[in-house]
C-alpha positions as CSV (number, residue, x, y, z in Angstrom):
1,X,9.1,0.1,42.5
2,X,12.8,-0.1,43.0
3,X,14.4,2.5,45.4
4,X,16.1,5.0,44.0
5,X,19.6,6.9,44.9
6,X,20.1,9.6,46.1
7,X,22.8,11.6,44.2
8,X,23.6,15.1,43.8
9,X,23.6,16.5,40.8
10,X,27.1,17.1,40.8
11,X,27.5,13.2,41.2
12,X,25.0,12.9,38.3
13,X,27.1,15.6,36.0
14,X,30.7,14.3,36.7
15,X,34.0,14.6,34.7
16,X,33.1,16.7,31.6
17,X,30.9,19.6,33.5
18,X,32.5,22.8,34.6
19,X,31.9,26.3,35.8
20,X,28.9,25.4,37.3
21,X,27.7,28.4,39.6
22,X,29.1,28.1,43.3
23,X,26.3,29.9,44.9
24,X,23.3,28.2,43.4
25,X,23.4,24.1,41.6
26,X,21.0,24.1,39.0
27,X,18.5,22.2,40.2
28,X,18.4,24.5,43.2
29,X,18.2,27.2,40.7
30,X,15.2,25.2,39.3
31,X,13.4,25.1,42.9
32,X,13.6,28.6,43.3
33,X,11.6,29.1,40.0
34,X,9.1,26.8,41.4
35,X,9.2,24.1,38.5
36,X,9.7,21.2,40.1
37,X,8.2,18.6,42.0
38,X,9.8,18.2,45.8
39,X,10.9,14.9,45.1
40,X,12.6,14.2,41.9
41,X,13.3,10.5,40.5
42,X,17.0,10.5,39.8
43,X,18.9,7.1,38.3
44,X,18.2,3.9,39.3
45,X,20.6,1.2,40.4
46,X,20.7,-0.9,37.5
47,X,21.0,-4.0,39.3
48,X,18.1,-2.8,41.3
49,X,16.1,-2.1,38.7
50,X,16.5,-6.0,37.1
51,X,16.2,-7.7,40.7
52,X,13.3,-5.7,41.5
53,X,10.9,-4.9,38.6
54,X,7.4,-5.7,39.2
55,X,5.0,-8.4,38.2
56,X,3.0,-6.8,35.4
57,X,-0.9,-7.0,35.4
58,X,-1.7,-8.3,31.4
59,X,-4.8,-7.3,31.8
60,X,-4.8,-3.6,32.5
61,X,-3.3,-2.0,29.2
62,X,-0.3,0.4,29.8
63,X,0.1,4.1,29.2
64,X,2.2,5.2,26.3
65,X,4.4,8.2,26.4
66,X,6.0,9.3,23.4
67,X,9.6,11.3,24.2
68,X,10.9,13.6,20.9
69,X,13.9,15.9,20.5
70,X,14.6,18.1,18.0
71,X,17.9,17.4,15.7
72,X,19.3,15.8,18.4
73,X,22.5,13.7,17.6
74,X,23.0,9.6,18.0
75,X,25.6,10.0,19.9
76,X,23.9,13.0,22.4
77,X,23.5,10.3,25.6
78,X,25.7,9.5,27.6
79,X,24.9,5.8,26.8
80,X,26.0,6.4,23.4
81,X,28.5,9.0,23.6
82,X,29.9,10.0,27.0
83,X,30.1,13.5,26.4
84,X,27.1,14.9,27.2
85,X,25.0,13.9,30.9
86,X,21.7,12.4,30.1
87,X,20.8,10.1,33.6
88,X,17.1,9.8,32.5
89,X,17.6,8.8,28.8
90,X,20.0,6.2,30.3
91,X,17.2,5.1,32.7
92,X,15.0,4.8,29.5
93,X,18.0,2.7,27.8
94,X,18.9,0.6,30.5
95,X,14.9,-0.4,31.7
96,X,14.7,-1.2,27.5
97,X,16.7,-2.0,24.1
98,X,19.1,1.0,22.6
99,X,18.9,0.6,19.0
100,X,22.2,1.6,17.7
101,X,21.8,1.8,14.1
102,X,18.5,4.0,13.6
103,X,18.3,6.3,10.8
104,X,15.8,9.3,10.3
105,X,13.5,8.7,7.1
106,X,14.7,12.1,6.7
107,X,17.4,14.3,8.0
108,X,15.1,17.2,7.9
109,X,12.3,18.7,9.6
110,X,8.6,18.6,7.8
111,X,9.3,15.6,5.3
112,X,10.7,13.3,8.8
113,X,7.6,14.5,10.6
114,X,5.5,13.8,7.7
115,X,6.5,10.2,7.1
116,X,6.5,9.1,10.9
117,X,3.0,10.2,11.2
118,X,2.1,8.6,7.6
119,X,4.6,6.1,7.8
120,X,5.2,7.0,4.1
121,X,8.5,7.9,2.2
122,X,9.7,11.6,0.8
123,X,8.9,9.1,-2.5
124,X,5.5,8.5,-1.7
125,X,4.5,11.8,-0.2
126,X,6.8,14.3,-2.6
127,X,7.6,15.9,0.5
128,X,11.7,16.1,-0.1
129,X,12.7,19.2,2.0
130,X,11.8,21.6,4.0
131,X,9.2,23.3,2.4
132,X,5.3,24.8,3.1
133,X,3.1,21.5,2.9
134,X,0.2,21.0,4.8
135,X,-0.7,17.3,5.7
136,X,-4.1,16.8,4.7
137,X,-6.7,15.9,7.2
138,X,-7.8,12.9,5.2
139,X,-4.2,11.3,6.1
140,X,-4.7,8.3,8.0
141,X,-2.3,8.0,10.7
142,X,-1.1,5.8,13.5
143,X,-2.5,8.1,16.2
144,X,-5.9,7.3,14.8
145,X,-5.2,3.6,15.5
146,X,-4.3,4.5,19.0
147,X,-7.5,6.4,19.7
148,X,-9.6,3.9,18.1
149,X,-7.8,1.4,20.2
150,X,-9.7,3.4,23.1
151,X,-6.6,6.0,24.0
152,X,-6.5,9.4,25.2
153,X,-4.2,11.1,23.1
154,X,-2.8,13.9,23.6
155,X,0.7,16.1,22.0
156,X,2.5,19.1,23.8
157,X,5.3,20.4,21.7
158,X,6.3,20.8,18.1
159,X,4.5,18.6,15.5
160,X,5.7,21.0,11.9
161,X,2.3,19.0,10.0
162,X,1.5,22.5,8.7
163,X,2.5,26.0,6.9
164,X,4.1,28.4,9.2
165,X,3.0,31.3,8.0
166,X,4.0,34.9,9.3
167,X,1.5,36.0,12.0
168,X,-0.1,32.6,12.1
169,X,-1.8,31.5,15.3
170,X,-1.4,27.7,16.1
171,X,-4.7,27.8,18.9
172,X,-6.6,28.0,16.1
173,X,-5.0,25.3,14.0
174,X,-5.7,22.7,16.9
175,X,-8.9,21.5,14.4
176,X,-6.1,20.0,12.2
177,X,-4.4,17.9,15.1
178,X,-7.8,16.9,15.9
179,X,-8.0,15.8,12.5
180,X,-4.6,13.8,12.7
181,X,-5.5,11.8,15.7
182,X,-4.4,14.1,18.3
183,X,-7.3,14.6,21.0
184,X,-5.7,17.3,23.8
185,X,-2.7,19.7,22.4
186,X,-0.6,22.4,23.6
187,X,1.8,22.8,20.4
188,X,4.7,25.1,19.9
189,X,6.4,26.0,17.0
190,X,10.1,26.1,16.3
191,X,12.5,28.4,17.5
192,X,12.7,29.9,14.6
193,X,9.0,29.9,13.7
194,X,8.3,31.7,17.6
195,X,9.4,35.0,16.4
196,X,6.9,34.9,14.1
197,X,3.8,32.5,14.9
198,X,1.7,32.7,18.0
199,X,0.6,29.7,20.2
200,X,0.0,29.8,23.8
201,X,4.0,29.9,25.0
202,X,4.4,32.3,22.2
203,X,1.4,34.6,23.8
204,X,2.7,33.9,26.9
205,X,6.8,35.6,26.1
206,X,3.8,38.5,24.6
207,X,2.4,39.0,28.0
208,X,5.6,38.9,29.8
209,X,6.8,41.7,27.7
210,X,9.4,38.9,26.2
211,X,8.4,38.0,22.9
212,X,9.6,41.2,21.1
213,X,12.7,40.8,22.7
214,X,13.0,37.2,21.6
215,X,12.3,38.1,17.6
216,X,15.3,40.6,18.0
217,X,17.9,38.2,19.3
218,X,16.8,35.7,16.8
219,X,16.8,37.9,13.8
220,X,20.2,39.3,15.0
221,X,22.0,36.0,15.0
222,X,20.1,34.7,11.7
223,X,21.3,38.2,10.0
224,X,24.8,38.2,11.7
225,X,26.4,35.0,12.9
226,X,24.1,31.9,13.2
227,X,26.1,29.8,15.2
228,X,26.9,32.6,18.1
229,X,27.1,30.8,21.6
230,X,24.7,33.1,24.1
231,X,22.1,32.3,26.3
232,X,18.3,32.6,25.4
233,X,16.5,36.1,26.6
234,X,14.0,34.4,27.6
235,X,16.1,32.7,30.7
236,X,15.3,29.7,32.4
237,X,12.0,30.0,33.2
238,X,10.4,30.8,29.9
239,X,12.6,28.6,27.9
240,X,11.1,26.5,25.4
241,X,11.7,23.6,26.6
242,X,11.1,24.0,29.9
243,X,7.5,25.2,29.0
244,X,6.7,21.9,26.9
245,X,8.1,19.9,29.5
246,X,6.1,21.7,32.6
247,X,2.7,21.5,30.6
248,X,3.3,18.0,30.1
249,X,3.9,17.1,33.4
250,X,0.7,18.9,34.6
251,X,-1.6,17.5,32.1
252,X,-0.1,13.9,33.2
253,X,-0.6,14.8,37.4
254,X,-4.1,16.4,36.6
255,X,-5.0,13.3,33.8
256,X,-8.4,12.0,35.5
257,X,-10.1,9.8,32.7
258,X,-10.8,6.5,32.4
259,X,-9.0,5.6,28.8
260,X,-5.3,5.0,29.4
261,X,-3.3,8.2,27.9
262,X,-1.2,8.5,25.1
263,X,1.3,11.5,25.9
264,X,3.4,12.8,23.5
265,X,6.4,15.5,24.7
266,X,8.3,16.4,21.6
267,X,10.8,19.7,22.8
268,X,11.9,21.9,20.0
269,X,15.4,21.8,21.6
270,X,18.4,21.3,21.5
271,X,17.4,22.2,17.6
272,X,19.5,25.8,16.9
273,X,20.1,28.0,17.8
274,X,23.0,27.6,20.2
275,X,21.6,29.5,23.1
276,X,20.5,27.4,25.8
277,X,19.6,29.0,29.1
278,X,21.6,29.4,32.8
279,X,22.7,27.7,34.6
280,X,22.7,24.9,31.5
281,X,24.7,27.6,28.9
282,X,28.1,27.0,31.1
283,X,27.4,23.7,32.6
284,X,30.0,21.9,29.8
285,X,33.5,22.7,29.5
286,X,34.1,23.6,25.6
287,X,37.5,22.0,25.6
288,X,36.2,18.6,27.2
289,X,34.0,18.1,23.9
290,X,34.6,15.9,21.3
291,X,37.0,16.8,18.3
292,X,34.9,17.1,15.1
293,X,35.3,15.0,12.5
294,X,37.6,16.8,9.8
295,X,36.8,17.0,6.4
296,X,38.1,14.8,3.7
297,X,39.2,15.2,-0.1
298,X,36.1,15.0,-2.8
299,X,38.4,12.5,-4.7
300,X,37.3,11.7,-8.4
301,X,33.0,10.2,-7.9
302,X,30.1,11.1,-8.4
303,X,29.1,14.3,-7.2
304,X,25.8,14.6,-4.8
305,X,23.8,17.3,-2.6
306,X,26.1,16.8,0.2
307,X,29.1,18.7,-2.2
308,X,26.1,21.3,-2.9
309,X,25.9,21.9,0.9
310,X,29.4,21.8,1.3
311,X,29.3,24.8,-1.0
312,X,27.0,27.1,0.7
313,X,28.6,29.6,3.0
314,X,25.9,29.8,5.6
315,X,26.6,25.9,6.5
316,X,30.2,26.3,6.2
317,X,31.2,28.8,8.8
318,X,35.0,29.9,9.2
319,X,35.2,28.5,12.6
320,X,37.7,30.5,14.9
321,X,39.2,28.5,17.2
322,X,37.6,27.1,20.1
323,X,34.3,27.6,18.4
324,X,33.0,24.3,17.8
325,X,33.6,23.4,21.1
326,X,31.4,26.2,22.2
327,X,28.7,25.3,20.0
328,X,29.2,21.7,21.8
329,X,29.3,22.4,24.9
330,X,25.9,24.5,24.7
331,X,24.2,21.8,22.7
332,X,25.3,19.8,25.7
333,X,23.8,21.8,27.9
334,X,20.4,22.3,25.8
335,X,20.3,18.4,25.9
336,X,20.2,17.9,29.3
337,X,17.9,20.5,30.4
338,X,15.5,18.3,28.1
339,X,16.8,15.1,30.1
340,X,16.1,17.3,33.2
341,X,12.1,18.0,32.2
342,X,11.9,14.2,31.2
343,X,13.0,13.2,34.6
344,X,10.4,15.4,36.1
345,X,7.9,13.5,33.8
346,X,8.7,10.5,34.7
347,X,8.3,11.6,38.2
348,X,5.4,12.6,37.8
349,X,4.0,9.3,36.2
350,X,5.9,7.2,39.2
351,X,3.2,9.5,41.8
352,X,0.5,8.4,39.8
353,X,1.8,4.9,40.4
354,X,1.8,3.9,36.7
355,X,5.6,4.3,35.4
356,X,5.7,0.1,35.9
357,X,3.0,0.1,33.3
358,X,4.4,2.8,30.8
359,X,5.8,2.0,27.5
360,X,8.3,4.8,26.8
361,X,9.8,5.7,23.5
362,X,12.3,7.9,23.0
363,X,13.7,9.8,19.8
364,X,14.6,12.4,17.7
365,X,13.6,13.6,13.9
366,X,17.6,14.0,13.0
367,X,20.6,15.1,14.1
368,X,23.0,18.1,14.1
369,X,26.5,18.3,12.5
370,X,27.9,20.9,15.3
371,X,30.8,20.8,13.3
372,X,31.7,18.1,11.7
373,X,33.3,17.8,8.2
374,X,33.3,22.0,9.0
375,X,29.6,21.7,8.4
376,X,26.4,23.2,10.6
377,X,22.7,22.1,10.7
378,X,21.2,19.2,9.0
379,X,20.0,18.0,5.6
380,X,22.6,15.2,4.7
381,X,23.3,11.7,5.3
382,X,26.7,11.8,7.2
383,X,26.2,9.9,10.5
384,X,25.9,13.6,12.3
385,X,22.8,14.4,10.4
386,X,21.2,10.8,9.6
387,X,21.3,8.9,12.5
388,X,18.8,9.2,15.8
389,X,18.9,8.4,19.3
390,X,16.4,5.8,19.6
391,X,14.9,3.7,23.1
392,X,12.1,1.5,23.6
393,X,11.1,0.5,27.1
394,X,8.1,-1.5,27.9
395,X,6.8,-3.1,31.3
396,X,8.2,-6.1,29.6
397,X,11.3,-4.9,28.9
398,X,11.6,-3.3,32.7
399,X,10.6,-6.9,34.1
400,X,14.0,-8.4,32.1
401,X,16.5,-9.3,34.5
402,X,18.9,-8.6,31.1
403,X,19.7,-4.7,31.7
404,X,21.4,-2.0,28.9
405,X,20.2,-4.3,25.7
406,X,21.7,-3.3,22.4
407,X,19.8,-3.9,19.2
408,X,22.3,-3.2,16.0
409,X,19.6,-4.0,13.5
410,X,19.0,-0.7,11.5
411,X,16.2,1.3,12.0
412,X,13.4,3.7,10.7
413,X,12.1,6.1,12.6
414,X,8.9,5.8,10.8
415,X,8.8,2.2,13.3
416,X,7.8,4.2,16.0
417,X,3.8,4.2,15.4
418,X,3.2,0.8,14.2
419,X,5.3,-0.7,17.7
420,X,2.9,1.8,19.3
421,X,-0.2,0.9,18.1
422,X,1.1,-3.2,18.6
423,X,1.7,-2.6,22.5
424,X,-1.7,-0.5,22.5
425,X,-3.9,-3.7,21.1
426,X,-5.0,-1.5,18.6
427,X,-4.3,-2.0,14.3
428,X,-3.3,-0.6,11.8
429,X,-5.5,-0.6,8.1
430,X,-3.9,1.8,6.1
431,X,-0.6,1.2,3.7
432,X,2.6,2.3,5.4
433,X,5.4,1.1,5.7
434,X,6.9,1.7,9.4
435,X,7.7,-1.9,10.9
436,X,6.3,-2.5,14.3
437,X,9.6,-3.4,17.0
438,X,7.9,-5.6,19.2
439,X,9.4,-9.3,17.8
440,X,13.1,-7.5,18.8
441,X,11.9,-6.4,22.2
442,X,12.1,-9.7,23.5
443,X,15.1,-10.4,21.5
444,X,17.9,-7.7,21.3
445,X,19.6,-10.4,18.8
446,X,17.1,-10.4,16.3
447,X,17.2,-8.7,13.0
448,X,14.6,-6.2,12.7
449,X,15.4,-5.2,9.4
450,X,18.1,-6.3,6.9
451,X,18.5,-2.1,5.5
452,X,17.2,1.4,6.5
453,X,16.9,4.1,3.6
454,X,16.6,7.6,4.2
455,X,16.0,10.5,1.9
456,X,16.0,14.0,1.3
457,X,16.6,16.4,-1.9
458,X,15.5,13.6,-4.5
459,X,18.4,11.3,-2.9
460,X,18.5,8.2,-1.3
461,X,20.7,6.3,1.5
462,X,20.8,2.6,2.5
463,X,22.4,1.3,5.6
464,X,23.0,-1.9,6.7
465,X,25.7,-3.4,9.6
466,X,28.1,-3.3,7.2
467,X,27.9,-0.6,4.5
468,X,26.3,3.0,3.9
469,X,25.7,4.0,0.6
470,X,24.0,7.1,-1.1
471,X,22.8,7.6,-4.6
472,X,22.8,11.0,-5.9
473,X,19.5,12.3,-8.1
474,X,20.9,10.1,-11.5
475,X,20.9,7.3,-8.7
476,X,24.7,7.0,-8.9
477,X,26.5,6.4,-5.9
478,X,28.9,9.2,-4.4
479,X,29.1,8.4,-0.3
480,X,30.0,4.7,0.3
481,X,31.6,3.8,3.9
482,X,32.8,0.7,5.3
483,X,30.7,1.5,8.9
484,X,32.5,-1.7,11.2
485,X,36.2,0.0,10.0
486,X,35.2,3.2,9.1
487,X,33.0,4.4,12.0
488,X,33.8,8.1,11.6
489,X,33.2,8.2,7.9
490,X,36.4,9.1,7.2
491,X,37.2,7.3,4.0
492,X,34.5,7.7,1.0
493,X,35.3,4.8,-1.1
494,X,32.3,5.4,-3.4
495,X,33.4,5.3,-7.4
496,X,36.9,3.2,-6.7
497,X,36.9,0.3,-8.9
498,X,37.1,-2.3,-5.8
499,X,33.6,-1.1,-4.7
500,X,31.8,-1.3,-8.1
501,X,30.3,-5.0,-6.9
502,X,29.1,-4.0,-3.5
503,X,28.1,-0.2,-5.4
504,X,25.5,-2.7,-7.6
505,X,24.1,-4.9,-5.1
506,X,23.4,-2.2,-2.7
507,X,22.3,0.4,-5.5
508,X,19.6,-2.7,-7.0
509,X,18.2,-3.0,-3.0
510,X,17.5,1.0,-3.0
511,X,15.8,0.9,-5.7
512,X,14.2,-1.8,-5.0
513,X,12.9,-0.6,-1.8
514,X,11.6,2.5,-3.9
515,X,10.1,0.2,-6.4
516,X,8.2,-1.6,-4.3
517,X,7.0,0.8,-2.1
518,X,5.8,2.8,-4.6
519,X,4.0,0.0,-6.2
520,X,2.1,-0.8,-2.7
521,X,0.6,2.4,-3.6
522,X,-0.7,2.0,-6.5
523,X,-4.5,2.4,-6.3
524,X,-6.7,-0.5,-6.3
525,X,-6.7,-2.4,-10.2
526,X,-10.4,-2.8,-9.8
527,X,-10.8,0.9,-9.5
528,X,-8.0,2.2,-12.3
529,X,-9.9,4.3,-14.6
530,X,-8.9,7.4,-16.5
531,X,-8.7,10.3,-14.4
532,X,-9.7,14.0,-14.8
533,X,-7.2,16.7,-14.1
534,X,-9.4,18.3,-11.5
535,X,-9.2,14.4,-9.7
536,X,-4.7,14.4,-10.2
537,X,-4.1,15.1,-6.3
538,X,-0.3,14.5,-7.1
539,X,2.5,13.5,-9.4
540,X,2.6,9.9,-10.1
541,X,4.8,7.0,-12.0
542,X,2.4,4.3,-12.1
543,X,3.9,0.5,-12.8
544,X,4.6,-0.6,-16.5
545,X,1.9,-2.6,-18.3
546,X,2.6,-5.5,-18.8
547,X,4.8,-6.3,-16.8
548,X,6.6,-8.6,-17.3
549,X,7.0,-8.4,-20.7
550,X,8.4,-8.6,-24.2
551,X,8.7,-7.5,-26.4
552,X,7.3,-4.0,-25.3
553,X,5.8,-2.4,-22.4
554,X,4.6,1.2,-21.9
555,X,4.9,3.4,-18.8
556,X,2.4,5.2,-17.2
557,X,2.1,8.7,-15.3
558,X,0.0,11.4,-13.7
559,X,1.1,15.3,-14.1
560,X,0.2,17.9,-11.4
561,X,1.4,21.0,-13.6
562,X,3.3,21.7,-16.9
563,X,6.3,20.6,-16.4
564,X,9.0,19.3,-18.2
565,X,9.5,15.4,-18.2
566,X,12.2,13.1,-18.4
567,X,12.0,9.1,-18.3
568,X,15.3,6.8,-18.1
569,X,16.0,3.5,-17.9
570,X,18.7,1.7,-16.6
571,X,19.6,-2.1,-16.6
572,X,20.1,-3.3,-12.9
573,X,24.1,-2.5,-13.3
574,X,22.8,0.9,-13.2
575,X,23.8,1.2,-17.1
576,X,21.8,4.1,-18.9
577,X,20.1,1.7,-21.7
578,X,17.2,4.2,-22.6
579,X,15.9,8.4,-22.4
580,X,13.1,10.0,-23.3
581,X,13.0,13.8,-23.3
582,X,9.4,14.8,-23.7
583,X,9.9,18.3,-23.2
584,X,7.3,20.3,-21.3
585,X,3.9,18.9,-21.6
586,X,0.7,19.5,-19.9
587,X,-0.8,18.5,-16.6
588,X,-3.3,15.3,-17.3
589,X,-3.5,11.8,-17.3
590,X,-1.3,9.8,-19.0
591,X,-1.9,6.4,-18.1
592,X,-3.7,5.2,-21.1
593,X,-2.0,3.1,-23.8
594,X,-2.2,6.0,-26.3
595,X,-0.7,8.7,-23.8
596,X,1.5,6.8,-21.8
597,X,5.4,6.2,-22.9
598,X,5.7,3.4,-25.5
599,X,9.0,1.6,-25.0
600,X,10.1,-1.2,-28.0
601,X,12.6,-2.8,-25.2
602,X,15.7,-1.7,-27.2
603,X,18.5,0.5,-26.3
604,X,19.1,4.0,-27.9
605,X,20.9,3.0,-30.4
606,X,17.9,0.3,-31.6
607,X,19.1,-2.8,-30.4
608,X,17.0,-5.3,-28.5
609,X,18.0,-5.6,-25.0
610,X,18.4,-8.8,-22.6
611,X,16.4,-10.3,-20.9
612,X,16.2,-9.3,-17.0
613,X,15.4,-6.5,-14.6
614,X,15.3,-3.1,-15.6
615,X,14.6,0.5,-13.8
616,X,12.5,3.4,-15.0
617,X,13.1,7.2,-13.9
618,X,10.7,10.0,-14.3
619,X,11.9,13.6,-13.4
620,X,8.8,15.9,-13.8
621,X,9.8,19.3,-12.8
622,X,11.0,18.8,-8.9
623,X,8.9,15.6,-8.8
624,X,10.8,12.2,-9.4
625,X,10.1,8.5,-8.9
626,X,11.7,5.3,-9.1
627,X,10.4,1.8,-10.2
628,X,11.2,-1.4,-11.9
629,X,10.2,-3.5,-14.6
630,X,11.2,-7.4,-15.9
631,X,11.7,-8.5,-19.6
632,X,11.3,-12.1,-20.0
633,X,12.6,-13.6,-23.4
C-alpha cells in the first residue's frame, strides 16, 4: 500500500472554504463526537499511487463496495468541478476511469432506482415519476447475480423500491430487500420520508427525543420556504448521513465471513433540503460558488415538460440576492461530509488489508439544479438534473501506471450492476439492458456506447459527444444543444430549420432504442396465447403482426383499466401519417386479429403509403409506448 500524506484539513479544503470555526477544525469536531477512527486515510500522492500499486492475487476474488449519493450534481467533485472539496472521490477517480458523460436513466427518485436494480427503462417498467410503486419481489435483479456468484451482500442507506407510507416502519420491510438480493440491511428513508416513516436511525432521533423536533423543521420549511439555508436539528452527530456512513463502516470492521462482501453505502444526502450540519453548514463561502446558469428565451418549438416545470411556482423561487449561492455553498458542504464518511470507509477497508482488492463504484441517481435556469430540484433533462457523477476503480485499474483516466463515452446508470456482476464472476440471465463497463476499463478510449437516453414524465433524451436532444410526449423535439460549443446549454436550437436533419436522425435513434427494447420484452412466441384479464399484470404495446408487411398489418395491446386509447403513426421523418381514437374501452386483451388495431397501410386521407419504416404510439390513460414497424412493397 502506498503511503499516504499527511495534510490538514485545511490543506485538503483550500481556496473556496471560509469561516471555518477557529476554535475547533472539523475533523476535530468529529473526534470529539467519537466517530472516527484514530487514523484516517487522507489523499494519496498520485504519482505514488501509479509507482506503487500492488501485484494483484487473480485468484482471490475482490470485495465490491457500491458508493451512492442522493441528487448529487456531475459537476459536485472537485475532479469535475473545482468548487466543491471531495479528496476521497478524487482518490476514487484518480485510482480508476471518470466517465464524463453519464446520464441518469431518470432524473428522478423511484423510476432511477427502479431501472438500476432492473436494469429496465421508465418504458418497460411504466414507472415515469415519482410516484407509490412497489417493486415486486419476483423482479430479478443484479444483486441476485452477485449473491449467487457466492457474495455477501449487504445495503445501509436509502434504496426508495417501496411505498412510503405515513407511519410505515421500514424493519419490518427488510423481507422485501431480502427478496431483491439484499442479504444484511440497515435502510433509511429520505429526508423527507424521516418525518414520517420509522427505521432504526428514525427510532433512534425517537429515543433521543429528536425525531419530533426533526418533523417540525421539515414541515416548516416545506410549508414556508423550501429552499431556506439552516443547519439540520439534528446536528452533527445524528445527521443522516453520518449515521449511514458510521453503520457501514462498522458492519465492514466487524465483517467476519468467509464469502467476499458486497457493501452498498447509498447516503440520502446532499438530496434537499439545504440544511447540512456544523461545522459543514459554513465551511463554503456563498460568494466563491459558481454563477448559475441564467435562463434563456422559449423561442418558437415545441413545447415540453421542462416549460411545465418552468411554470410551477414551487420550483421557480424568487431568489433574493445572494441566495443561490447559499443554497451552494450548503450543498457544498452536505457533499463533503458524505466525502468525509467515505474516507472513513475506505479506512476502514485499508485496516482490514483489502482496499488493493476492492472494486469501488461510485454514483448518484440525479442531480440538483441549485439554481440554474432559476430552477430548484430535479425532474428534467438540463445537464443540472440529468447528468451523474460516475467512478469505477478496480484492483486493475489501481495497478495502471496511467492515473486520472477520462472516459467521454456516454453512460447509463443502469451500467452499474451488470460491470458488477462481470468483475464478481458471476452472470446475468434475465433481460436488461444495463451494459457491463469492463471492455472500457482497460481502455479509457474506447466507446462504451454510441447514445445514452434518459426519461421521465412520458419523455425521452438522447445524448451523444456531440448533441443532446429531447422529444416531448408527441415525440417532437423541443431541447436540442450543441454540447462541444454549447456546454452550458445556453442556446436551444431545437425547431430552427438548420437542425431539422440532425432533429430526424437523432429522433429515428430514440425511438429506436424504445422500439427495440421494448421488443426484447416481448414474451416468449412459443408461449403467446390469449390472456385473461385477471393474468394482464401491466399495460402493454405488443409488436405488429406481420411485420414486415404489406399491404396491412395490425397492432396489438394489453389494457390494465378503462382507459381511453390513442394509437398514431408516424413515418420515420416524424410525419403524422395515421390516428386512431378509440375512445375509452375496457381493460382486456387485445392481441388477437379480431381485437387488435387493423391498419390498411394508408394515410388518413386513404392513400397508400411508401414503402419503409414507420412508428406506432399508443397513449392509454398515463400509459404510453413506442415501437416500430417496416412496409416492404
Amino acid at each position: 500500500m502506498a503511503q499516504t500524506t499527511n495534510k490538514k484539513p485545511q490543506d485538503i479544503h483550500n481556496t473556496p472554504i471560509t469561516n471555518e470555526p477557529k476554535s475547533i477544525n472539523r475533523r476535530t469536531f468529529i473526534k470529539e463526537l467519537s466517530l472516527v477512527s484514530a487514523s484516517t486515510l487522507t489523499l494519496f500522492g498520485s504519482d505514488t499511487v501509479a509507482q506503487n500499486a500492488p501485484a494483484i492475487d487473480q485468484n482471490v476474488r475482490p470485495n465490491i463496495l457500491l458508493l451512492m449519493t442522493d441528487q448529487q450534481r456531475w459537476d459536485a467533485m472537485s475532479s469535475s468541478g473545482n468548487w466543491v472539496q471531495t479528496p476521497n472521490m478524487d482518490r476514487i477517480a484518480s485510482e480508476g476511469v471518470r466517465f464524463t458523460n453519464s446520464v441518469t436513466t431518470s432524473p428522478v427518485c423511484v423510476p432511477a432506482r427502479l431501472s438500476l436494480a432492473s436494469g429496465l427503462y421508465p418504458h418497460n417498467t411504466g414507472v415515469w415519476q415519482n410516484q407509490n410503486h412497489t417493486m415486486s419481489v419476483d423482479t430479478p435483479t443484479w444483486m441476485h447475480a452477485l449473491r449467487d456468484a457466492g457474495y455477501r451482500t449487504s445495503l445501509f442507506g436509502k434504496t426508495h423500491y417501496y411505498k412510503h407510507s405515513e407511519g410505515i416502519d421500514m424493519r419490518k420491510r427488510e423481507y422485501l430487500l431480502h427478496a431483491y438480493g439484499l442479504d444484511d440491511v440497515d435502510e433509511t428513508p429520505g429526508p423527507r420520508a424521516s418525518r414520517r416513516v420509522l427505521s432504526h436511525m428514525t427510532a433512534m432521533w425517537q429515543e433521543k427525543g429528536l425525531w419530533a423536533e426533526y418533523r417540525a423543521d421539515i414541515e416548516n420549511r416545506l410549508n414556508n420556504k423550501p429552499y431556506v439555508v439552516r443547519p439540520t436539528i439534528l446536528g452533527l452527530e445524528n445527521d443522516a448521513d453520518v449515521y449511514v456512513g458510521q453503520k457501514a463502516k462498522q458492519y465492514l470492521k466487524e465483517y467476519n465471513r468467509t464469502e467476499p462482501w458486497f457493501c452498498w453505502v447509498s447516503f440520502g444526502g446532499p438530496h434537499e433540503p439545504w440544511d447540512a450540519p456544523e461545522p459543514y453548514a459554513s465551511m463554503y463561502n456563498p460568494n466563491a460558488m459558481p454563477q448559475p446558469i441564467p435562463r434563456q428565451p422559449i423561442g418558437n418549438r415545441p413545447r415540453g415538460e421542462l416549460d411545465t416545470l418552468m411554470g410551477v411556482k414551487r420550483r421557480n423561487p424568487q431568489f433574493l440576492a445572494g441566495e443561490v449561492g447559499k443554497i451552494r455553498a450548503d450543498y457544498a458542504g452536505n457533499v463533503t461530509l458524505i466525502d468525509d464518511q467515505i474516507g472513513e470507509i475506505l479506512d476502514t477497508i485499508h485496516q482490514r488489508g483489502e482496499l488493493d482488492n476492492t472494486v469501488i463504484v461510485f454514483c448518484s441517481d440525479h442531480g440538483e439544479m441549485n439554481g440554474d435556469y432559476g430552477m430548484i430540484y430535479k425532474s428534467n433533462f438540463m445537464n443540472g438534473s440529468v447528468r451523474i457523477p460516475f467512478l469505477v476503480r478496480t484492483p486493475e485499474t489501481l495497478n495502471n501506471r496511467t492515473i486520472n483516466r477520462i472516459n467521454e463515452s456516454p453512460v447509463e446508470w443502469m451500467d452499474i450492476g451488470p460491470t458488477l456482476v462481470e468483475l464478481a464472476g458471476g452472470k446475468i440471465t434475465h433481460q436488461q439492458f444495463g451494459k457491463s463497463l469492463c471492455p472500457v476499463l482497460s481502455d479509457a478510449t474506447a466507446t462504451h456506447r454510441e447514445f445514452a437516453i434518459s426519461e421521465i414524465y412520458h419523455e425521452t433524451m438522447l445524448l451523444n459527444q456531440d448533441w443532446k436532444m429531447a422529444l416531448n410526449k408527441s415525440n417532437q423535439p423541443y431541447l436540442l444543444f450543441d454540447v462541444k460549443n454549447d456546454p452550458h446549454e445556453t442556446n436551444n436550437l431545437a425547431g430552427t430549420p438548420r437542425m431539422e436533419l440532425v432533429e430526424r436522425e437523432l429522433r429515428s435513434q430514440i425511438l429506436d432504442r424504445i422500439s427495440d427494447t421494448q421488443l426484447q420484452m416481448d414474451v416468449n412466441p412459443k408461449r403467446k396465447k390469449l390472456v385473461s384479464l385477471g393474468q394482464i399484470k401491466r399495460n402493454e404495446l405488443l409488436q405488429n403482426f406481420p411485420n414486415p408487411f404489406n399491404p396491412e398489418t395490425w397492432i396489438p395491446f394489453r389494457l390494465l383499466d378503462d382507459v381511453n386509447v390513442t394509437v398514431r403513426i408516424h413515418a420515420a421523418t416524424g410525419k403524422l401519417v395515421r390516428t386512431f381514437s378509440l375512445g375509452k374501452i375496457p381493460a382486456g386483451d387485445y392481441t388477437s386479429q379480431s381485437q387488435a388495431i387493423h391498419w390498411d397501410g394508408c394515410n388518413q386521407e386513404g392513400e397508400s403509403v411508401s414503402s419503409g419504416v414507420y412508428f406506432y404510439t399508443i397513449k392509454a390513460g398515463s400509459f404510453s409506448a413506442t415501437r416500430k414497424m417496416l412496409i416492404r412493397k
